[in-house]
FIKOLZA-1660 file (N, C-alpha, C; in steps of 0.1 Angstrom, whole numbers, plus 5000, padded with zeros to 4 digits):
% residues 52
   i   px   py   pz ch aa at
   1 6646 6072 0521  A  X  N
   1 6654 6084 0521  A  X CA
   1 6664 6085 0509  A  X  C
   2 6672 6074 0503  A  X  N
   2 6684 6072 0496  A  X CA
   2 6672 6076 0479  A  X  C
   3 6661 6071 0479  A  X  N
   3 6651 6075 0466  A  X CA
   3 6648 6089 0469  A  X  C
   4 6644 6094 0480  A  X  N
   4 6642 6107 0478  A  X CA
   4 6660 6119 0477  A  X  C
   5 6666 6113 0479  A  X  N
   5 6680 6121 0480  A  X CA
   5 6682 6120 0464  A  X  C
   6 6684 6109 0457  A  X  N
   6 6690 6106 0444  A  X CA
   6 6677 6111 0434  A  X  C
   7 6664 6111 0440  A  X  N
   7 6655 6121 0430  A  X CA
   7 6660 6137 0426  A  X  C
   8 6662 6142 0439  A  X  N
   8 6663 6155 0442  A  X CA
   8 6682 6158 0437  A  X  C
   9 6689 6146 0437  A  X  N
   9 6697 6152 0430  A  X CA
   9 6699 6151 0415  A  X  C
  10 6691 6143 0406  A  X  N
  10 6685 6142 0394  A  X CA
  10 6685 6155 0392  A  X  C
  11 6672 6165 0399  A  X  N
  11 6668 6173 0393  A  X CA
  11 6681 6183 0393  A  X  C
  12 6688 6188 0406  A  X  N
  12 6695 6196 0404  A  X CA
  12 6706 6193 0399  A  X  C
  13 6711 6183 0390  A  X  N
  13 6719 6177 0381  A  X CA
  13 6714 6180 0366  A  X  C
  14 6703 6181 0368  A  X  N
  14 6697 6184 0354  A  X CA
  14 6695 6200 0355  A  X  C
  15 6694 6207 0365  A  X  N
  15 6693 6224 0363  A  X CA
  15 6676 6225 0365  A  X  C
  16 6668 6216 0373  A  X  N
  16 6655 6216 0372  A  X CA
  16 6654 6219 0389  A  X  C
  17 6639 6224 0386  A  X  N
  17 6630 6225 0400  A  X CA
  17 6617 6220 0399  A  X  C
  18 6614 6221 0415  A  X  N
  18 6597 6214 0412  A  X CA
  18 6589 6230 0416  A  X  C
  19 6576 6230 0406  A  X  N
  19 6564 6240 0410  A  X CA
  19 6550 6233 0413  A  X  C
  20 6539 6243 0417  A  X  N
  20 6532 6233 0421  A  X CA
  20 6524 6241 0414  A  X  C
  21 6512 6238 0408  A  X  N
  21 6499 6246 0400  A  X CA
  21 6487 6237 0410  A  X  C
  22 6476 6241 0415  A  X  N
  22 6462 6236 0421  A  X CA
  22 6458 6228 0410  A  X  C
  23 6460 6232 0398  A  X  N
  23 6451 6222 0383  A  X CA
  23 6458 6212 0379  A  X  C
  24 6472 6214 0378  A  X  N
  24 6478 6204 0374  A  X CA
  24 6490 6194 0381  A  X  C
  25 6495 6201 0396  A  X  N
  25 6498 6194 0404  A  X CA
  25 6514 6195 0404  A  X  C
  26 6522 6187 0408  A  X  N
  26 6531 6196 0405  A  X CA
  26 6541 6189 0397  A  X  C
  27 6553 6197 0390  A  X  N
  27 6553 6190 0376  A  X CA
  27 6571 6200 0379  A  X  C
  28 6578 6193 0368  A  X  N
  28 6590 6202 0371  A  X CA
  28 6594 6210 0357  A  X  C
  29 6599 6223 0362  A  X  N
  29 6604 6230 0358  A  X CA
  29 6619 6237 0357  A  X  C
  30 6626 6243 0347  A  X  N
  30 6639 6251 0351  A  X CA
  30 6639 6258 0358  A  X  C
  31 6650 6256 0368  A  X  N
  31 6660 6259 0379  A  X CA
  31 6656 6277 0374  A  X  C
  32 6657 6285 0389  A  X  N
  32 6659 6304 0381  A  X CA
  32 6672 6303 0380  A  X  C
  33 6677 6315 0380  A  X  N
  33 6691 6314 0380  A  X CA
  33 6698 6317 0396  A  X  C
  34 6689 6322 0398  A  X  N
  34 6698 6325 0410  A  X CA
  34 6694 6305 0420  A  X  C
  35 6693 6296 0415  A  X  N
  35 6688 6286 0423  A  X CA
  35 6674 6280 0424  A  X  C
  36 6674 6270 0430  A  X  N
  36 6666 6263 0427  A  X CA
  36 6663 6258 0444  A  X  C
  37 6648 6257 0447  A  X  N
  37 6645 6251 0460  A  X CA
  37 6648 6239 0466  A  X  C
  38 6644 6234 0456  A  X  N
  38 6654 6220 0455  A  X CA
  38 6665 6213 0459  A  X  C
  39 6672 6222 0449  A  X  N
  39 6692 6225 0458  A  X CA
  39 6691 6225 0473  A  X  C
  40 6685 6242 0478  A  X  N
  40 6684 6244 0488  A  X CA
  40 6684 6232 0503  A  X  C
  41 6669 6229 0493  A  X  N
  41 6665 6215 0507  A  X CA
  41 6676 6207 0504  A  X  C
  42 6679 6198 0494  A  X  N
  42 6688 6189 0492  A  X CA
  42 6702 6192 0503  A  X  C
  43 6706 6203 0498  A  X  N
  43 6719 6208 0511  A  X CA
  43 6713 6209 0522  A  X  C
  44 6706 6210 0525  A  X  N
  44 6701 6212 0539  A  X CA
  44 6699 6198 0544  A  X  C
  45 6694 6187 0537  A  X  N
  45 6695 6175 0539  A  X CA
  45 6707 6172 0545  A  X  C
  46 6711 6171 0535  A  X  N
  46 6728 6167 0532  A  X CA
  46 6733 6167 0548  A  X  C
  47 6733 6186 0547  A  X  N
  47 6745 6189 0564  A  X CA
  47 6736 6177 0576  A  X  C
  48 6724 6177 0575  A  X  N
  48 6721 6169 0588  A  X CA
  48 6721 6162 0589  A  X  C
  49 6721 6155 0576  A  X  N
  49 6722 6139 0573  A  X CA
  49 6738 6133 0581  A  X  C
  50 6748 6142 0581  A  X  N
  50 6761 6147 0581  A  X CA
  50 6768 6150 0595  A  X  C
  51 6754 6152 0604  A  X  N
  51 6754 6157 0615  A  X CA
  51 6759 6174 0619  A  X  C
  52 6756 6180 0607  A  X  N
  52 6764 6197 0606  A  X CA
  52 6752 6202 0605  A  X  C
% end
């Protein structure tokens, strides 16, 4: 869990997200502006992890 947390805040530390293509699998890209899915789950981790 502590490797998938510190991945996922890499990316949104860096302003990145992940996409997925069927051909090439999935690979990361920049964050939109309005956010990144990433973030999203990440906080969402976070609060339960947190017990909230």
């Amino acid at each position: 869990m502590n490797t998938a947390l510190r991945w996922a805040q890499r990316l949104v530390d860096a302003g990145l997200d992940v996409a997925y293509d069927p051909a090439e699998g999935f690979r990361e890209v920049p964050a939109a502006p309005g956010g990144s899915h990433v973030a999203a789950v990440l906080a969402s981790a976070r609060r339960a992890l947190e017990g909230g």
